[in-house]
Backbone as numpy.savetxt, mean C-alpha at the origin, in Angstrom:
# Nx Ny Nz CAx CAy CAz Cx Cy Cz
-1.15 21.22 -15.04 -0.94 19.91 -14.48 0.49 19.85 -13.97
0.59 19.24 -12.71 2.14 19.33 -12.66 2.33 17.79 -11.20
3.53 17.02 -11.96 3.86 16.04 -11.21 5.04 16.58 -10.03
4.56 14.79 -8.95 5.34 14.80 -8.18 6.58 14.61 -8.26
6.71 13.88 -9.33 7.41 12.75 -10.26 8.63 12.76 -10.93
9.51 12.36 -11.65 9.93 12.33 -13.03 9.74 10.76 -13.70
9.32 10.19 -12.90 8.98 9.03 -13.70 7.69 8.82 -13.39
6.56 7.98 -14.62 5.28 7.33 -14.55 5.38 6.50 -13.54
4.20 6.35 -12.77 3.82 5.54 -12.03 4.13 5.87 -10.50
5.06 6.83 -10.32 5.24 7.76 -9.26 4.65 8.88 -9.31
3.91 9.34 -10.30 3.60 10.99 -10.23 2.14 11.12 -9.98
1.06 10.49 -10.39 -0.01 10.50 -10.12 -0.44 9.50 -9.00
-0.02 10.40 -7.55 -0.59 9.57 -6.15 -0.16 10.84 -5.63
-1.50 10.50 -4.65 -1.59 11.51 -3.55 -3.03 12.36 -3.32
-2.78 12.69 -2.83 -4.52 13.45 -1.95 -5.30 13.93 -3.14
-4.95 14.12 -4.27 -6.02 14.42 -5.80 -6.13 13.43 -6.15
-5.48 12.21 -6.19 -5.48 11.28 -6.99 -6.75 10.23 -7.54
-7.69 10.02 -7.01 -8.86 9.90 -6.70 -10.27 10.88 -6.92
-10.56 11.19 -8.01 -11.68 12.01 -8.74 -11.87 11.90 -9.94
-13.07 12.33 -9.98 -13.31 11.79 -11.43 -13.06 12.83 -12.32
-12.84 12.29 -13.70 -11.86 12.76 -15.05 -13.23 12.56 -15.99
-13.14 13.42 -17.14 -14.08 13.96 -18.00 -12.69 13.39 -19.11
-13.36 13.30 -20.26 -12.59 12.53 -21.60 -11.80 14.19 -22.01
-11.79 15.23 -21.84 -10.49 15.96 -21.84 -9.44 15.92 -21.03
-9.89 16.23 -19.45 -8.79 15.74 -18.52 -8.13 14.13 -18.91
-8.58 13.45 -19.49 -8.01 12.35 -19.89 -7.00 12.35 -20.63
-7.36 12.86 -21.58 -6.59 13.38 -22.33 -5.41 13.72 -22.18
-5.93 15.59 -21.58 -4.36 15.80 -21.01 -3.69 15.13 -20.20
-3.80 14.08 -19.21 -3.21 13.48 -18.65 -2.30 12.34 -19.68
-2.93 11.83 -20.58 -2.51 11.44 -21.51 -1.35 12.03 -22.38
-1.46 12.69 -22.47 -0.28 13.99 -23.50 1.11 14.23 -22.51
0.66 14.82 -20.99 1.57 14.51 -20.34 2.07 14.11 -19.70
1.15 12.71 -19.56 2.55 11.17 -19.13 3.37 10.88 -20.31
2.83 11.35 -21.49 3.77 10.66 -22.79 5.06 11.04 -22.85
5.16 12.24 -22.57 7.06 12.36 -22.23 7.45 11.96 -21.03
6.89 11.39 -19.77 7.57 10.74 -18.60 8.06 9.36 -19.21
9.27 8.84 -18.54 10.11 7.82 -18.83 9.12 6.71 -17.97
9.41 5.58 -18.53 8.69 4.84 -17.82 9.25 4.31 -16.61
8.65 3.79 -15.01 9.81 3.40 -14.03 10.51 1.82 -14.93
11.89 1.64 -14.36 12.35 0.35 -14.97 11.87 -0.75 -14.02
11.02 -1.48 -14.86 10.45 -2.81 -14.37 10.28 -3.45 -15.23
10.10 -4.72 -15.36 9.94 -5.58 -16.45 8.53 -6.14 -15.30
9.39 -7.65 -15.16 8.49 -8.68 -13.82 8.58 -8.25 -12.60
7.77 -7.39 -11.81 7.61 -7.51 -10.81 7.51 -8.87 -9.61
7.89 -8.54 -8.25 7.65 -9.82 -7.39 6.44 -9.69 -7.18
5.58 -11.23 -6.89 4.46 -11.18 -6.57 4.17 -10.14 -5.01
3.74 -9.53 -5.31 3.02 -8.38 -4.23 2.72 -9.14 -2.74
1.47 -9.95 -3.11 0.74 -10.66 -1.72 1.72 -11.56 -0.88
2.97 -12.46 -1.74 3.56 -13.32 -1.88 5.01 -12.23 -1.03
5.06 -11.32 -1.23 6.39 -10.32 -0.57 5.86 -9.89 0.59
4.71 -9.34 0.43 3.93 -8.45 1.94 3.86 -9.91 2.57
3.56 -11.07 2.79 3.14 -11.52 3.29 4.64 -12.30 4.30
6.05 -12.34 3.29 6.98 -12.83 3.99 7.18 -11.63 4.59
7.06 -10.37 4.40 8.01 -8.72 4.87 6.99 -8.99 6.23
6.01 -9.19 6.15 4.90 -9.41 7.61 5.19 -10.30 9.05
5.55 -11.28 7.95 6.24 -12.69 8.61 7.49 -12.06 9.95
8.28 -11.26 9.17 9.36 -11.13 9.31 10.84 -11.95 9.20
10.65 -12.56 8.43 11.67 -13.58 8.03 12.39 -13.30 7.07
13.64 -12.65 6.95 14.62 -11.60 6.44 15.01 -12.92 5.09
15.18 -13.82 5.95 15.97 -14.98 4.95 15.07 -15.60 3.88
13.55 -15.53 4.19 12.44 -16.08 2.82 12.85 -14.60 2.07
12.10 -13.64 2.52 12.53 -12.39 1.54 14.08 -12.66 0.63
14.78 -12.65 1.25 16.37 -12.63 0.80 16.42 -13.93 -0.92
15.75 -15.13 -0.42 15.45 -16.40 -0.74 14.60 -15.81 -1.96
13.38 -15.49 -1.50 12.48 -15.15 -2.78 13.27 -13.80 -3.94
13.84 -13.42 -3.79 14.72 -11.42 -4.14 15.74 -13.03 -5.34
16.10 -13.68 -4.84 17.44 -14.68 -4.94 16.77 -15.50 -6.66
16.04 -16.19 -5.62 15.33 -17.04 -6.83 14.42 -16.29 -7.98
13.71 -14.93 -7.58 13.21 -14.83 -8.84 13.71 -13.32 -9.33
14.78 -13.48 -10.21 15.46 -12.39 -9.98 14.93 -11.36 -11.35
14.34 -12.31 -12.09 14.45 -11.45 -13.59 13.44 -10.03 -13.51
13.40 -9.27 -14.35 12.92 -8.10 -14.16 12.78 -6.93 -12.81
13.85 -7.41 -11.80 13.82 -6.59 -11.01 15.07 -5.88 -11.59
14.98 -3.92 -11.37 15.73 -3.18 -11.54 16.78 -3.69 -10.19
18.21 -2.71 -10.66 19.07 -3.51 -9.53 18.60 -2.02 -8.41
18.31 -1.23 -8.50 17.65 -0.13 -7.28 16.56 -0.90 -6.47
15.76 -1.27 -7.63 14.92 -1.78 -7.05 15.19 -2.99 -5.31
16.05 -4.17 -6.35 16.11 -5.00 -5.56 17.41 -4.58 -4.35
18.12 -3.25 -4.43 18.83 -2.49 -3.44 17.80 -2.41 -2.33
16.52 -1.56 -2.74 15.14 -1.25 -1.55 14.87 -1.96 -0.83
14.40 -3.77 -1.78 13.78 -5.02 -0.81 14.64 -5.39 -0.29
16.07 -5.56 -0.23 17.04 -5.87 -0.23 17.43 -5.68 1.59
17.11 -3.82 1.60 17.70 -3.08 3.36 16.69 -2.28 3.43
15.75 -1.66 3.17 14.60 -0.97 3.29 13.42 -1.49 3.60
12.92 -2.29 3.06 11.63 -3.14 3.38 11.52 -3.93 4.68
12.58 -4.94 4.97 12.62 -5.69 5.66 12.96 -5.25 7.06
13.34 -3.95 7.72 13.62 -3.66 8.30 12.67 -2.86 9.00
10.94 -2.89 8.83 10.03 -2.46 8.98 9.71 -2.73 10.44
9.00 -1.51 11.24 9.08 -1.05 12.86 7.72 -1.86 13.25
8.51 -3.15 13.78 6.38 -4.18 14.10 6.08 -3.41 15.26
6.64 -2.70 16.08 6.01 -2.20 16.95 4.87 -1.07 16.59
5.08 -0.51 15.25 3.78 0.17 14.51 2.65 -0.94 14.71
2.72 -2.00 14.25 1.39 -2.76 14.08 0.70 -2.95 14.98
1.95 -3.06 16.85 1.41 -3.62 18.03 0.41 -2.38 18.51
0.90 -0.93 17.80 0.31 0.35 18.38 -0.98 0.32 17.69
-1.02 -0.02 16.59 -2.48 0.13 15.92 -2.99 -1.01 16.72
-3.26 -2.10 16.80 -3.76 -3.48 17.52 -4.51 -2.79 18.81
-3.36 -1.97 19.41 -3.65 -1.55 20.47 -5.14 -0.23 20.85
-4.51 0.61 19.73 -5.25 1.81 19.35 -6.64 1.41 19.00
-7.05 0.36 18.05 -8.15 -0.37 17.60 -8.75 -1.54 18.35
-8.51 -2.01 19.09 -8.35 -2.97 20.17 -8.55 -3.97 18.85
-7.50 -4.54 17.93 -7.70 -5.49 17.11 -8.85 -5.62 15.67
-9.57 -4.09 15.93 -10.22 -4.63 14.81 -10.08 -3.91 13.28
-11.01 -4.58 12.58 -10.60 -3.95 11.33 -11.11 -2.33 10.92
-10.46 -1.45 10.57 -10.88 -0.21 10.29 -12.16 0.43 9.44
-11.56 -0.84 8.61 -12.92 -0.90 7.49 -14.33 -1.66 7.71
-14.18 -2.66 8.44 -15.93 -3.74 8.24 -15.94 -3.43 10.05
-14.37 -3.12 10.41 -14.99 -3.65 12.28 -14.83 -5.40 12.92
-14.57 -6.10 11.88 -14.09 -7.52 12.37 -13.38 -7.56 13.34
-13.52 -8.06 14.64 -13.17 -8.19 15.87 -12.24 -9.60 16.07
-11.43 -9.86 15.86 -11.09 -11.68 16.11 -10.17 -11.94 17.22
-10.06 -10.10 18.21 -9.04 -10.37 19.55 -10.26 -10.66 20.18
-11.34 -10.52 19.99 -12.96 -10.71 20.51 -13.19 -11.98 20.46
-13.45 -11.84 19.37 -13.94 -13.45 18.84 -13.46 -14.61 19.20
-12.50 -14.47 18.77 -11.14 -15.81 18.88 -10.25 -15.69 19.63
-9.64 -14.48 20.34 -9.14 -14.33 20.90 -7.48 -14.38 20.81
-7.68 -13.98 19.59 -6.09 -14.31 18.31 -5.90 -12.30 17.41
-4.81 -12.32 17.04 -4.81 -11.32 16.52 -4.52 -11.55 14.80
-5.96 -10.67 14.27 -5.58 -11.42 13.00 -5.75 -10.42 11.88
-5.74 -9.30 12.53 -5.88 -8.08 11.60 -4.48 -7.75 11.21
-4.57 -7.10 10.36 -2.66 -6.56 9.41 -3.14 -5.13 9.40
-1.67 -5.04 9.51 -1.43 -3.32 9.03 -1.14 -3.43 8.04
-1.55 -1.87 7.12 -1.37 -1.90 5.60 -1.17 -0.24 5.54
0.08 -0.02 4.70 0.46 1.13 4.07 -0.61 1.45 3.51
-0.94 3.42 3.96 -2.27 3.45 2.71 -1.45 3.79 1.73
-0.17 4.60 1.87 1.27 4.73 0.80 1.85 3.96 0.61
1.62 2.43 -0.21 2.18 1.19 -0.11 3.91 1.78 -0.04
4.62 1.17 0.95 6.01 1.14 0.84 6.79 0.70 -0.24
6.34 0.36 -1.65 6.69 -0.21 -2.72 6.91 1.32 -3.47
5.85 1.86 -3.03 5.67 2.92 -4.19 6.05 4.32 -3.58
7.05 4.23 -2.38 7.23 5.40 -1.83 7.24 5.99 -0.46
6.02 4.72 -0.16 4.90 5.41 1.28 5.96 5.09 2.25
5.96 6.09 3.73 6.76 6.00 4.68 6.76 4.49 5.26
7.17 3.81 6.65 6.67 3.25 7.00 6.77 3.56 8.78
5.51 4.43 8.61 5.06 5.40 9.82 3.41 5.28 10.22
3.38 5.46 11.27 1.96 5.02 12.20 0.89 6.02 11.16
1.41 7.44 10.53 0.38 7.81 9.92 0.07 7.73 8.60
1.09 6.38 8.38 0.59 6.34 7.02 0.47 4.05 7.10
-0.28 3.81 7.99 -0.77 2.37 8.73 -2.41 2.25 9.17
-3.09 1.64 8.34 -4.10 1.00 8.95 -4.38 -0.18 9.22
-5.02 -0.94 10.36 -5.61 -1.94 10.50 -6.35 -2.52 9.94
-6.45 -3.38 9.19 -7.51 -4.28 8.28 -7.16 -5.66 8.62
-8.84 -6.21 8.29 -9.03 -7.59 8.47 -8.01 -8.29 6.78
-7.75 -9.26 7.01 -7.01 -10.14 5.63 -7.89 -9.99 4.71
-9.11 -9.96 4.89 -9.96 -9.98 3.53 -10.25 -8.57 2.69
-10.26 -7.22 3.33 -9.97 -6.09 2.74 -7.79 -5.88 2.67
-7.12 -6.56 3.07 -5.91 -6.32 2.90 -5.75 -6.99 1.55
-5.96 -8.06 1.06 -6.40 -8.71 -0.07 -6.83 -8.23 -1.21
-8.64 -7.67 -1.10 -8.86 -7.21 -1.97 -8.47 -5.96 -2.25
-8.05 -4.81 -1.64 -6.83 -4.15 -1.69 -6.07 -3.79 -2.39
-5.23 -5.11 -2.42 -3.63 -5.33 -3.34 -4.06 -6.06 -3.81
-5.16 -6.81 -4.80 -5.93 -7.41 -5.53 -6.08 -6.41 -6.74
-7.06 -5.65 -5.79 -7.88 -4.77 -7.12 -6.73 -3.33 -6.76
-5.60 -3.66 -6.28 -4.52 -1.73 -6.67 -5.65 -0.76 -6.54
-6.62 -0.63 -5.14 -7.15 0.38 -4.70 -6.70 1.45 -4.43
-6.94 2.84 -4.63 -6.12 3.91 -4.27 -7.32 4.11 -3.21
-6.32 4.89 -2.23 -6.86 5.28 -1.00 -7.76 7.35 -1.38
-8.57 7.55 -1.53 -8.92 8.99 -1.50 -8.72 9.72 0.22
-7.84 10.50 0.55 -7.72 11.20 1.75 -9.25 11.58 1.68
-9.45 12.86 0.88 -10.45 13.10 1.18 -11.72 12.94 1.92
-12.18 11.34 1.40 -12.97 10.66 2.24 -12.60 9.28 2.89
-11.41 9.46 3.22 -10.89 8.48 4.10 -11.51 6.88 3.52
-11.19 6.52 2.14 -12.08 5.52 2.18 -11.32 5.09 0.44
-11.24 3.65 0.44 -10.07 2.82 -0.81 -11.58 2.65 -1.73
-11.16 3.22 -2.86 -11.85 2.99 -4.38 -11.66 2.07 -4.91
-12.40 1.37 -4.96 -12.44 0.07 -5.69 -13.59 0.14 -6.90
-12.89 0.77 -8.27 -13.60 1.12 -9.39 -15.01 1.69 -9.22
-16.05 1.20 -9.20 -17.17 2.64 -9.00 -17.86 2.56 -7.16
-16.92 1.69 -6.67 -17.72 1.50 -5.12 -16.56 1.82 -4.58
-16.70 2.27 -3.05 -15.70 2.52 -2.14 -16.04 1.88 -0.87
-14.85 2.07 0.29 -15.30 1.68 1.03 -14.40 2.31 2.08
-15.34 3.10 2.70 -14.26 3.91 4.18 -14.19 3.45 5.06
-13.43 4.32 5.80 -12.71 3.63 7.22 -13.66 4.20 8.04
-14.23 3.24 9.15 -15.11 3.63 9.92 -14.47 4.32 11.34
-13.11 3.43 11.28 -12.99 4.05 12.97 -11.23 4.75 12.38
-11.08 6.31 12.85 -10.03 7.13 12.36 -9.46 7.29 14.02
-8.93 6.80 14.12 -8.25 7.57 15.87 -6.63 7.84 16.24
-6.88 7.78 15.16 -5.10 8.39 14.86 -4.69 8.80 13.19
-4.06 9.87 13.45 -3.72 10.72 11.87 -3.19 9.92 10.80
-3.78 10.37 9.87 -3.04 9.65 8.72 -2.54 10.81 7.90
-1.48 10.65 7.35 -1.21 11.65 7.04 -1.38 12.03 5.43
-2.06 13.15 5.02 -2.86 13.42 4.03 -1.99 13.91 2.68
């Protein structure tokens, strides 16, 4: 077994990450996360509540929210949200919009069709929290309601079959037209 890592919660992601485990592999996985340090977090920021101002693009709610709820953020941490996050390339999102003509990757929801509004999000399949670039091949298009359940249910993405695990059901990406990177 061997990590990416030196700390939990960084070491197990990535293109294996996603298969199924027999009650020995459990195990050992068990035995050796027990000497990884844990990452320093206490309270995390609400997730939906951050992606959704970092989306916005409004440097000063981010700044505002980092401000007001400060407890349990490591000070690295809040270094990252701080000049890293917020500084995210929207012209990635306009290329996927474009690439997909607006729809969602996963169900196909159309609403530059429909409505004639753009209402699909891009979403790290390497959430940028936990590492992931923030690069066209690591961006998909989804409707709000799989971006949601998502970062709801902490789906891991399987490369393999191009498609987010959501405990014993999955659900793949139907339309791939640009690399993701594996």
């Amino acid at each position: 077994m061997e990590a990416q890592a030196k700390i939990l919660g960084r070491s197990f992601q990535g293109k294996a990450a996603v298969r199924a485990m027999d009650q020995p592999d459990h195990m050992r996985l068990i035995a050796y996360a027990a000497s990884l340090p844990l990452e320093r977090r206490a309270r995390l920021l609400p997730e939906e509540r951050l992606e959704a101002l970092l989306l916005s693009g409004d440097e000063s709610a981010v700044a505002e929210l980092l401000r007001d709820d400060p407890a349990g953020i490591g000070e690295q941490r809040r270094r990252y949200l701080m000049t890293a996050v917020p500084r995210r390339d929207r012209n990635l999102v306009e290329q996927l919009r474009e690439i997909y003509a607006g729809e969602c990757q996963i169900c196909g929801w159309a609403p530059r069709r429909h409505y004639g509004a753009e209402l699909c999000e891009a979403h790290h399949v390497r959430w940028l929290s936990r590492g992931g670039d923030d690069a066209l091949t690591n961006l998909i298009l989804i409707c709000p309601n799989h971006h949601r359940a998502i970062h709801r249910c902490d789906a891991p993405f399987d490369f393999g079959s191009n498609a987010f695990v959501f405990g014993t059901a999955s659900e793949g990406l139907l339309r791939v037209r640009h690399d993701l990177n594996a």
